[in-house]
C-alpha positions as CSV (number, residue, x, y, z in Angstrom):
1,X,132.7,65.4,141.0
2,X,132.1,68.1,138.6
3,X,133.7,70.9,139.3
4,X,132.3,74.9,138.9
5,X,134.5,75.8,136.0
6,X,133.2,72.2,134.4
7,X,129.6,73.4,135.0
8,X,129.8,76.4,133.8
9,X,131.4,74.7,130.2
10,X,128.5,72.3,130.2
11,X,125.9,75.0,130.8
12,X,127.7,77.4,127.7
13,X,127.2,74.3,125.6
14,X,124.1,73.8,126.4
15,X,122.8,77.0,125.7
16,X,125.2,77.3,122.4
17,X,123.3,74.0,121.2
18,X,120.0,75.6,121.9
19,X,120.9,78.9,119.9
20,X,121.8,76.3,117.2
21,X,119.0,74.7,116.8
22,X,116.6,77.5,117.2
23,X,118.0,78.8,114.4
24,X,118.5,76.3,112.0
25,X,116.0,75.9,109.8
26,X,114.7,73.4,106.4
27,X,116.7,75.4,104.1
28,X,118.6,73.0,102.5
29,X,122.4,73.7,102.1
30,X,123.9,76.6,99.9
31,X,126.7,77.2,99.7
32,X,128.0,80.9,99.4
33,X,131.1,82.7,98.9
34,X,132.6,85.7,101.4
35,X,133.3,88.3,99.1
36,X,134.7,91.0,101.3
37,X,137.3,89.9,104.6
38,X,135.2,90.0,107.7
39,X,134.7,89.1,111.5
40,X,131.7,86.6,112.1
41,X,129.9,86.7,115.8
42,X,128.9,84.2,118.3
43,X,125.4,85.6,118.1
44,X,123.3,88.0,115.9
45,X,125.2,91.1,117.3
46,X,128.9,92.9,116.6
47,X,129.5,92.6,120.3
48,X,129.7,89.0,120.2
49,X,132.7,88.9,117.9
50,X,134.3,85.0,117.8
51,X,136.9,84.9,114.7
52,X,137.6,86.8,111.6
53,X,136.8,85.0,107.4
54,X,138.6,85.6,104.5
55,X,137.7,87.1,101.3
56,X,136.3,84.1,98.7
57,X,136.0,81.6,101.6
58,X,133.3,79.0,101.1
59,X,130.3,78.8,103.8
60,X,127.4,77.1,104.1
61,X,124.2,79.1,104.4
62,X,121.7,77.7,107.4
63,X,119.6,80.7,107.6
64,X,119.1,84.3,107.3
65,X,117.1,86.8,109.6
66,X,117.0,90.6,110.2
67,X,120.3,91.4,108.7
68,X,122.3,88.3,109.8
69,X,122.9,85.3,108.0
70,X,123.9,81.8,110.0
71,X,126.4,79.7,108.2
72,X,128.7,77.1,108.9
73,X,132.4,76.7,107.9
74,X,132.5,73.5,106.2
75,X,136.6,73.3,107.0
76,X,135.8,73.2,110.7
77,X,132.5,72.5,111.5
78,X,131.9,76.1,112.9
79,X,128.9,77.8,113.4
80,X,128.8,81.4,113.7
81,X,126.7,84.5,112.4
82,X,128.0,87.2,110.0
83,X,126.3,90.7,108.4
84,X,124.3,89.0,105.0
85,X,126.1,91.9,103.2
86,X,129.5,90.1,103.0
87,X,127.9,86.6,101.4
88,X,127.4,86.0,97.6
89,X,124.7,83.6,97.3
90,X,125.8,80.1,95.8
91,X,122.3,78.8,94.8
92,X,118.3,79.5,95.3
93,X,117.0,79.8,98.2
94,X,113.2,80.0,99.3
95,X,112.9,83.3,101.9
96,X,109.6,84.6,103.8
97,X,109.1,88.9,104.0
98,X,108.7,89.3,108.1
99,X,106.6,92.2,107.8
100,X,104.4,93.7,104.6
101,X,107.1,95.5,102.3
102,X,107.5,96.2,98.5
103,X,108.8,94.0,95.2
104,X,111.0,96.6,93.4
105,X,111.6,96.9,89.6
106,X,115.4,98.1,90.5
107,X,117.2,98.3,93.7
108,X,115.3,101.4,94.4
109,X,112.1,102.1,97.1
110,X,111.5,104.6,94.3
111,X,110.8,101.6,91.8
112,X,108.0,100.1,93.4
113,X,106.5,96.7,91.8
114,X,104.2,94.3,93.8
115,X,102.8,94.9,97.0
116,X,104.3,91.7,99.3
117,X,102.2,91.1,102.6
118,X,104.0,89.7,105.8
119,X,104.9,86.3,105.1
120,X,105.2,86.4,101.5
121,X,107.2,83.9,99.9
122,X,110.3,84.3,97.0
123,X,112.8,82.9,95.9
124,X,116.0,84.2,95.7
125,X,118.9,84.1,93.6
126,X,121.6,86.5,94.3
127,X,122.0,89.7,96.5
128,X,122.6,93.0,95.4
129,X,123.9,96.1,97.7
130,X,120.8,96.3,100.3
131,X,119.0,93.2,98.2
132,X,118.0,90.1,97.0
133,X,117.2,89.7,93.3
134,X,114.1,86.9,93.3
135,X,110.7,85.7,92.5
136,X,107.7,86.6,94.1
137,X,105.4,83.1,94.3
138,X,102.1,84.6,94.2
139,X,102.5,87.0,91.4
140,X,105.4,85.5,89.6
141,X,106.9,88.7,88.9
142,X,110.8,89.2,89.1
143,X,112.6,92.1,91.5
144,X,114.4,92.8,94.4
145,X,113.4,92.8,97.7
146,X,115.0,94.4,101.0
147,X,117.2,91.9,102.7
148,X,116.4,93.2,105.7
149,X,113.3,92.7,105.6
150,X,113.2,88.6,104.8
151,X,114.2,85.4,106.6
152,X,114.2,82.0,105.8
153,X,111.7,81.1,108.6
154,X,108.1,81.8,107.9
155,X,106.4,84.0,110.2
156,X,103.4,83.3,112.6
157,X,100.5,84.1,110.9
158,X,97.7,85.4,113.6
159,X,94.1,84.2,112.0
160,X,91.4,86.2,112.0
161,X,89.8,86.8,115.4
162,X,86.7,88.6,114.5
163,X,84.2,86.3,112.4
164,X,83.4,89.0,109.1
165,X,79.8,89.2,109.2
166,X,78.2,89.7,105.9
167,X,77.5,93.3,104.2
168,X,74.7,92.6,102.9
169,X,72.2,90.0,102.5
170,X,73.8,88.4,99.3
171,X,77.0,90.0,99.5
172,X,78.5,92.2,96.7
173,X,79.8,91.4,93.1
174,X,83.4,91.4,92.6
175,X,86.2,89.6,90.5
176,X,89.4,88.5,91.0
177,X,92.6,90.9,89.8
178,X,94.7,87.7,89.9
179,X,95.2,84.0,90.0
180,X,95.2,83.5,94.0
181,X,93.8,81.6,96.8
182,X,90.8,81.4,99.0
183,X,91.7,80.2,102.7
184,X,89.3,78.5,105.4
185,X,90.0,81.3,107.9
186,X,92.4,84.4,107.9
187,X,95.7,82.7,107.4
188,X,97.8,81.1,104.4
189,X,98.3,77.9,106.4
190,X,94.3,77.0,105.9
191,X,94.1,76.4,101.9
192,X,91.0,75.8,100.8
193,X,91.4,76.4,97.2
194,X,93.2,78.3,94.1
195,X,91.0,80.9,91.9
196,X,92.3,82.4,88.6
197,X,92.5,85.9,88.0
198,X,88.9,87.6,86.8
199,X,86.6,85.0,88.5
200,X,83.2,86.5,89.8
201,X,82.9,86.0,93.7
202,X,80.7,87.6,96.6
203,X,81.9,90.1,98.9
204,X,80.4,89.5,102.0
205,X,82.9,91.4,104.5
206,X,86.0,93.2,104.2
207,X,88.3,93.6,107.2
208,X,91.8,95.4,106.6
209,X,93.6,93.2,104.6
210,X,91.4,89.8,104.5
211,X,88.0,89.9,102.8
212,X,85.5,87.3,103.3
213,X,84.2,85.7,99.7
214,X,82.3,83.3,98.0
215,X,83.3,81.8,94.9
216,X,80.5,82.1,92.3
217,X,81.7,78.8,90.3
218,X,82.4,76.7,93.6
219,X,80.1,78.0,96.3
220,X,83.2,78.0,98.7
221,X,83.4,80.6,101.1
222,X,86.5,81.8,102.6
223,X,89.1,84.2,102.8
224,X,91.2,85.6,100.5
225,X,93.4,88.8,100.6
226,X,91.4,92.0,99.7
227,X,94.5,93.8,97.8
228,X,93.2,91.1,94.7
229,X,89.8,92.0,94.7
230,X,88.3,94.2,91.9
231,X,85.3,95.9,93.1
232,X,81.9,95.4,91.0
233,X,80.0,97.6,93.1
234,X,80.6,100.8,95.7
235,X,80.9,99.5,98.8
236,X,80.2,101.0,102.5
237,X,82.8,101.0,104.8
238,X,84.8,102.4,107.8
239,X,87.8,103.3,109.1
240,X,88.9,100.8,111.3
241,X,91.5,103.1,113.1
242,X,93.0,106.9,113.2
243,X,93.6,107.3,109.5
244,X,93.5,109.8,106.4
245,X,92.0,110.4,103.0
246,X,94.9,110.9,100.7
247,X,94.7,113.2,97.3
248,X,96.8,110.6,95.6
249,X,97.8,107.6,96.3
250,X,100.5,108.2,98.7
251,X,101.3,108.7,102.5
252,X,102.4,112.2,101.3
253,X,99.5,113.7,100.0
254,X,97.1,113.8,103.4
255,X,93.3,115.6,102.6
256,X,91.5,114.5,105.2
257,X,91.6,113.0,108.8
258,X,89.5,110.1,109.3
259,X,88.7,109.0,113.0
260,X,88.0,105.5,113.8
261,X,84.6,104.6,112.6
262,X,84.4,107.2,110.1
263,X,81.8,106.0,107.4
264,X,83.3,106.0,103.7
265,X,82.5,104.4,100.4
266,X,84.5,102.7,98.3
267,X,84.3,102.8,94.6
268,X,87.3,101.1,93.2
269,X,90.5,99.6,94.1
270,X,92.8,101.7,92.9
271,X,96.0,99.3,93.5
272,X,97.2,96.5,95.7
273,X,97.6,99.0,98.5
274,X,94.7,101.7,98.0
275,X,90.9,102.1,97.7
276,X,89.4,105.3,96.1
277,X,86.7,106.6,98.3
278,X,84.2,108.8,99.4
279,X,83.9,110.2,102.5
280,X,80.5,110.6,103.9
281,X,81.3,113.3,106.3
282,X,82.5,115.4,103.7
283,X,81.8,114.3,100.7
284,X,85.5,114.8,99.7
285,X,86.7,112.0,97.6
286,X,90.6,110.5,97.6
287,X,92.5,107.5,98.7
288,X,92.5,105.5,102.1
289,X,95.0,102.2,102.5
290,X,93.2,98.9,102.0
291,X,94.8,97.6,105.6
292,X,92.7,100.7,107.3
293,X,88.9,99.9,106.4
294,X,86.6,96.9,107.4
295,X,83.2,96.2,106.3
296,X,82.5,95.7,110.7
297,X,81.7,98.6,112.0
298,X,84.3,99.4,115.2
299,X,83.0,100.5,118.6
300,X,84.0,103.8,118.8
301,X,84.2,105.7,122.4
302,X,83.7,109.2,122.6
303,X,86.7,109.4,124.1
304,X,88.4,107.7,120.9
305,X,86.3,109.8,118.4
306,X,88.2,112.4,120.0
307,X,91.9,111.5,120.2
308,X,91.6,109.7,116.4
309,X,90.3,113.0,115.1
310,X,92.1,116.2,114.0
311,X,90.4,118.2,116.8
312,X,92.0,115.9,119.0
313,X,92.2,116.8,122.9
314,X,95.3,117.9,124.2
315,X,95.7,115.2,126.9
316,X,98.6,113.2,127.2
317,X,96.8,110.2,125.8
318,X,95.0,111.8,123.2
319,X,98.8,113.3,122.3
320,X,100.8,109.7,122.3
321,X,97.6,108.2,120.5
322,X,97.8,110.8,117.6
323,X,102.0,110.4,117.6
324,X,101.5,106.5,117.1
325,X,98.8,107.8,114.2
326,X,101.3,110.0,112.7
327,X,104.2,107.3,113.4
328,X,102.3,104.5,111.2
329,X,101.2,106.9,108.2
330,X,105.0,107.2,107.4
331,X,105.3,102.8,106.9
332,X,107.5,102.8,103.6
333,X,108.7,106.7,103.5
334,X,112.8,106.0,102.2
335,X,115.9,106.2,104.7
336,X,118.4,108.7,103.8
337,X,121.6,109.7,105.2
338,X,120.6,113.4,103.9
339,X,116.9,113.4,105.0
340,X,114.1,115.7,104.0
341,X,110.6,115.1,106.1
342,X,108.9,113.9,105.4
343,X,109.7,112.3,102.1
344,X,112.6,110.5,103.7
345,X,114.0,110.4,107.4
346,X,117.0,109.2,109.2
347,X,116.4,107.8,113.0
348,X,116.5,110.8,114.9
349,X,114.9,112.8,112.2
350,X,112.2,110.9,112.2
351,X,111.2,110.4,115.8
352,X,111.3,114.2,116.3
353,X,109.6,115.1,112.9
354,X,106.8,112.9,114.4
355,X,107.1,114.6,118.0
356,X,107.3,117.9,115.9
357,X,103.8,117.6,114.7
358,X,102.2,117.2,117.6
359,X,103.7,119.9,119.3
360,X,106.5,118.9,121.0
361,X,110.0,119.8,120.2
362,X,112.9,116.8,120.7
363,X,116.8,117.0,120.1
364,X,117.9,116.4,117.0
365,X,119.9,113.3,117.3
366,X,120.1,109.8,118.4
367,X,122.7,111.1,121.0
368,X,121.0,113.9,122.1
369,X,118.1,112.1,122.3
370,X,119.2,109.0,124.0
371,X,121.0,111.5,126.8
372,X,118.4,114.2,127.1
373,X,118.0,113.7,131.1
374,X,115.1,115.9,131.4
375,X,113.1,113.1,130.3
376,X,112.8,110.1,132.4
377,X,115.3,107.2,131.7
378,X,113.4,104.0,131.4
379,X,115.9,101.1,131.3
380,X,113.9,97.9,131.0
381,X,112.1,96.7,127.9
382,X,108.9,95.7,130.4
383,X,108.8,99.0,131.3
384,X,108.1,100.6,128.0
385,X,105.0,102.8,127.7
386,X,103.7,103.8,124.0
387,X,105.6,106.6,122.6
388,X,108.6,106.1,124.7
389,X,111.6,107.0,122.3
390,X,113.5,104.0,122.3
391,X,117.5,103.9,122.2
392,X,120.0,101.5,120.9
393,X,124.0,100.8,121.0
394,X,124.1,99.9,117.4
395,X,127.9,100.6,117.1
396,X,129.7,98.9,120.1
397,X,133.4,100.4,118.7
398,X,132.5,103.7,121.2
399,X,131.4,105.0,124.2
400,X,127.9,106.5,122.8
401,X,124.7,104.1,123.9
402,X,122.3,105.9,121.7
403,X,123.1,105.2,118.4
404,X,120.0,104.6,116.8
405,X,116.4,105.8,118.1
406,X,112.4,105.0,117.0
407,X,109.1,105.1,118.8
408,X,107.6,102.2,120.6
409,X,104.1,101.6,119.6
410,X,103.1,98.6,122.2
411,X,103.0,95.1,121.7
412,X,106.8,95.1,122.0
413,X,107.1,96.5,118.5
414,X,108.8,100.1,117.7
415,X,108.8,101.8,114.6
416,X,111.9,103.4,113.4
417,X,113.8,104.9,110.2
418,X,116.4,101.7,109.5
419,X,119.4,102.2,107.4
420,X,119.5,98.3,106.9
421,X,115.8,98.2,105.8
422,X,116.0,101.1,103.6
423,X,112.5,102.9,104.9
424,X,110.1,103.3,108.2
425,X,109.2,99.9,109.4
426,X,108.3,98.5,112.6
427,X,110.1,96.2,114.3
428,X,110.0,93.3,117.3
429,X,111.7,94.4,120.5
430,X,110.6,91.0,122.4
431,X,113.8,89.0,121.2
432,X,116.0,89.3,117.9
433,X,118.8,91.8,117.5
434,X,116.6,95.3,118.8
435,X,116.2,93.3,122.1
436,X,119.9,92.8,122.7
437,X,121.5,96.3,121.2
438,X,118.7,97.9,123.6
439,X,120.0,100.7,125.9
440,X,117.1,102.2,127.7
441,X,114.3,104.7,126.4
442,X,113.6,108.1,127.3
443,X,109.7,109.4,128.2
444,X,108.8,112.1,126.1
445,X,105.2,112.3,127.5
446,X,104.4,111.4,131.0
């Protein structure tokens, strides 16, 4: 008979082969080199410490996701996880971005090059401080990329739910800004053919980042991303949430609030990230984000028109719904350890600069934050409400929970300032290493 301390073995084994294979994945083997003395973990997280590398010890390289990379230690069979920062890549290996981020001409967010949507492919070839020097397989163009912000496992690609109805009767005349590909439905898994860069197709609907097209040449119709499209024509259009008109191209330079629905034209594509436009409101003219217009016009409740305005109501909703706004315009804005909002944030600096603008006034850091008990504690992840400021244990050497700090924006995703990615980007709080450093959150608005 089995006894408990035997069951309890054969349950930790059989949960250690699940974690094994979850996250194993088809990269083939690479072998990389330690380059600094280091502890490796049971799991994705410094709590879980199991044994300590040397420096210049050989591993082999199984995967890498959010920060950590899982190897093996071809002396012993051993699998364990260890920081991607402390590996020197030993060969090429083919990673996916996990959420939209930039190519970089240097290893710099000031150096920005290509545009990469989630899921982008590259190949990669060494790392270097914060990145990976690769190839971008769309574009072909060489830089570095956050590594942070890739993994070796391709992520789920939602397809389109909403069937792009056509703008006009025979759609409008466009070309193509580059050699890419036009897919059945919303998604990169559905092929349906490769076009080469200034080919005449139809616009016939336009929805955040995926227009719907028809090839002159071919007749097929499909999707294909709208950041490669090269307007022939001005094009109406709305806002398809709470976003702005910018004087320039950047999330700096806000004109003019647009609410959801807002009615704009667009005249050009400025780059792989922004349309210039006209607003028909106003008549002002300036920059919106490609992701933040459709062709479809959104049903709009009074009640939104209101909150997604800049005469919002003061209502607690109409409050956490313009917070999220503000949250998301700051996507990309630099991590510093000496911030300045908003052109660059730490954690706490950046939950309370966005609390700050909508009239509420937050400590100052992630401590102070995380322990302020005159808001209410909120200790399970099921629990969260948007705009709940979230806190982590990120450093398990001390005492303090709160380490780190962002916003939660629904969906069990939060957006924070991360050191490790280098900017504001949103993350998953579901599973991965957010969901086990999690402490508990603190309710800002009720």
């Amino acid at each position: 008979m089995m006894n408990s301390h035997s069951k309890s073995m054969r349950v930790f084994l059989t949960v250690v082969l699940a974690i094994v294979l979850l996250s194993q994945t088809a990269l083939a083997a690479v072998t990389c080199t330690v380059n600094s003395s280091t502890k490796v973990y049971k799991t994705a997280s410094t709590s879980a410490t199991s044994a300590k590398v040397s420096k210049n010890a050989k591993v082999t390289l199984n995967s890498i996701n959010d920060s950590w990379a899982y190897i093996t230690n071809p002396n012993n069979g051993v699998n364990a996880y260890i920081p991607v920062q402390y590996l020197t890549l030993g060969g090429s290996i083919t990673v996916y971005t996990t959420s939209s981020t930039y190519l970089y001409k240097s290893a710099s967010t000031s150096t920005k090059l290509v545009t990469l949507d989630k899921g982008a492919k590259l190949t990669v070839t060494k790392r270097s401080g914060n990145y990976f020097y690769g190839t971008d397989a769309a574009s072909g163009k060489k830089g570095y990329v956050k590594y942070a912000l890739v993994s070796t496992t391709k992520p789920a690609e939602a397809a389109q739910t909403v069937e792009l109805t056509p703008t006009s009767e025979s759609g409008i005349s466009c070309t193509t800004s580059s050699s890419t590909k036009i897919y059945k439905s919303a998604s990169t898994a559905t092929k349906l053919e490769s076009i080469s860069k200034n080919k005449k197709v139809l616009l016939l609907a336009m929805n955040g980042s995926w227009a719907r097209v028809k090839d002159v040449s071919t007749s097929v119709t499909g999707y294909m991303y709208t950041k490669y499209l090269t307007l022939g024509a001005n094009v109406p259009a709305y806002a398809a949430s709470g976003t702005y008109l910018y004087k320039r191209a950047s999330t700096s330079s806000k004109l003019l609030t647009l609410a959801k629905g807002a009615e704009i034209t667009l005249t050009k594509r400025y780059n792989s990230s922004y349309f210039y436009a006209t607003d028909k409101a106003t008549g002002k003219k300036g920059y919106v984000k490609i992701t933040a217009v459709t062709t479809i016009k959104p049903a709009v409740t009074q009640q939104q028109t209101s909150e997604e305005s800049s005469e919002a109501s003061t209502g607690d909703n109409a409050k956490i719904t313009k917070l999220l706004q503000i949250a998301n315009s700051y996507l990309g804005v630099p991590y510093s350890y000496s911030p300045n909002p908003p052109s660059s944030f730490d954690c706490s600096g950046f939950t309370r600069y966005c609390y700050k603008q909508i009239g509420i006034t937050i400590p100052a850091s992630a401590y102070t934050q995380g322990y302020a008990s005159a808001y209410t504690k909120i200790t399970s992840i099921n629990s969260l409400a948007k705009g709940d400021v979230c806190c982590f244990n990120t450093n398990s050497s001390d005492s303090d929970l709160s380490d780190h700090v962002g916003i939660y924006l629904g969906n069990g995703q939060f957006i924070h300032a991360s050191s490790a990615g280098g900017a504001v980007i949103i993350r998953s709080l579901t599973s991965g290493y957010y969901n086990s450093v999690f402490s508990w959150a603190r309710r800002i608005i009720n």
